[in-house]
Every structure is written in C-alpha cells, then in structure tokens.
KELUM-442735 format. One record per residue (C-alpha): x, z negated, y negated. Coordinates in nm, 4 decimals. Each point is the difference from the previous one (the first is absolute). Example, Ala and Ser with C-alpha at 12.3 -4.5 7.8 and 13.67 -1.06 7.14 Angstrom:
<u:1.2300, w:-0.7800, v:0.4500>
<u:0.1370, w:0.0660, v:-0.3440>
// end
This chain:
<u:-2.2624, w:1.3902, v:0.7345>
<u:0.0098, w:-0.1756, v:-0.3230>
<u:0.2265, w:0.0379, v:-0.2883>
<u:0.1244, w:-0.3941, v:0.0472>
<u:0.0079, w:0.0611, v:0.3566>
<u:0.2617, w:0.3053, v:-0.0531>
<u:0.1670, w:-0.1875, v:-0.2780>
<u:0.0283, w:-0.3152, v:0.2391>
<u:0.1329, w:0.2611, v:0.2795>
<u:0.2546, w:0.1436, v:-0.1965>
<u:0.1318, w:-0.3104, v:-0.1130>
<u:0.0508, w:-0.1584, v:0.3684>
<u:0.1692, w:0.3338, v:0.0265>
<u:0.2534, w:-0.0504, v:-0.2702>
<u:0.0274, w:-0.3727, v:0.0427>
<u:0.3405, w:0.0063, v:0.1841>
<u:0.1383, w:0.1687, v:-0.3056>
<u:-0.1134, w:-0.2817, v:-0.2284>
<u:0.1544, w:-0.2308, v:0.2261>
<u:0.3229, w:0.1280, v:-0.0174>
<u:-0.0104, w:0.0243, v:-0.3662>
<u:-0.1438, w:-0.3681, v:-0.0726>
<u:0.2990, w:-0.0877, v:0.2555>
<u:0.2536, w:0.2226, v:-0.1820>
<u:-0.1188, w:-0.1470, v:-0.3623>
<u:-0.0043, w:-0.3427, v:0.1239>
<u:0.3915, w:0.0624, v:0.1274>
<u:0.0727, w:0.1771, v:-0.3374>
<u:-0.1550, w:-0.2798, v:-0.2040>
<u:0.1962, w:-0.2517, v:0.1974>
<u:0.3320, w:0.1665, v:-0.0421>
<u:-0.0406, w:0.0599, v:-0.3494>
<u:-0.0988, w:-0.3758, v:-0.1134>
<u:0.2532, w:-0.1037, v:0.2361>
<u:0.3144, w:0.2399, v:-0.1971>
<u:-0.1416, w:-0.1175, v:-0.3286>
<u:0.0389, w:-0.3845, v:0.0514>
<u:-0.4072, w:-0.0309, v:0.0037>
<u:-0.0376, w:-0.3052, v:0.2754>
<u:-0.3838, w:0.0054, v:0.1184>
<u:-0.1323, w:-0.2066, v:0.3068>
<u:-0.2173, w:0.2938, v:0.1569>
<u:-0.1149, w:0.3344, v:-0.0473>
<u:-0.3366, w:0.0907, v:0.1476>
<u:-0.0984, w:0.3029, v:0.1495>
<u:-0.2872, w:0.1900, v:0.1383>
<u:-0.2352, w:0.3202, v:0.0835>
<u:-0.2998, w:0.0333, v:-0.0767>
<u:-0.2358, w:0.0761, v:0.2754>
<u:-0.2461, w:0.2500, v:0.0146>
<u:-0.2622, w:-0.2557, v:-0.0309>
<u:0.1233, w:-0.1732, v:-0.3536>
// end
C-alpha cells in the first residue's frame, strides 16, 4: 500500500470527527457574531474530502 493511500485511509477514517467539528465551529461562530451585534448574511461551511 502506498503512503497516500494510508494517509487517504486514515483520513476517511477520521472524517466523521471533522464533521462534527466544522459543524460545532460553524454553530460557535454563529453564536458568537450573533451575541456581539456582528449581522452577516451567511456563513459557509465545509470538509474537505479525502480527494482535495
């Protein structure tokens, strides 16, 4: 197996967890700009995939 392949592996592995914490940051970010008085029209978010 290649090193990029077992790099690539363990990343589709782990990928749920960076889910949860792009989802989790994105919430947090919200919230905070939101208590602060910060209006904004959107707030992208996303995971990488193994590919990019």
């Amino acid at each position: 197996m290649a090193e990029g392949s077992k790099i690539e592996d363990e990343y589709k592995d782990l990928r749920p967890v960076y889910e949860a914490f792009t989802e989790n940051a994105h919430e947090l970010l919200r919230k905070l700009l939101e208590d602060v008085g910060i209006e904004f029209a959107s707030i992208e978010k996303r995971t990488k995939s193994a590919e990019t």
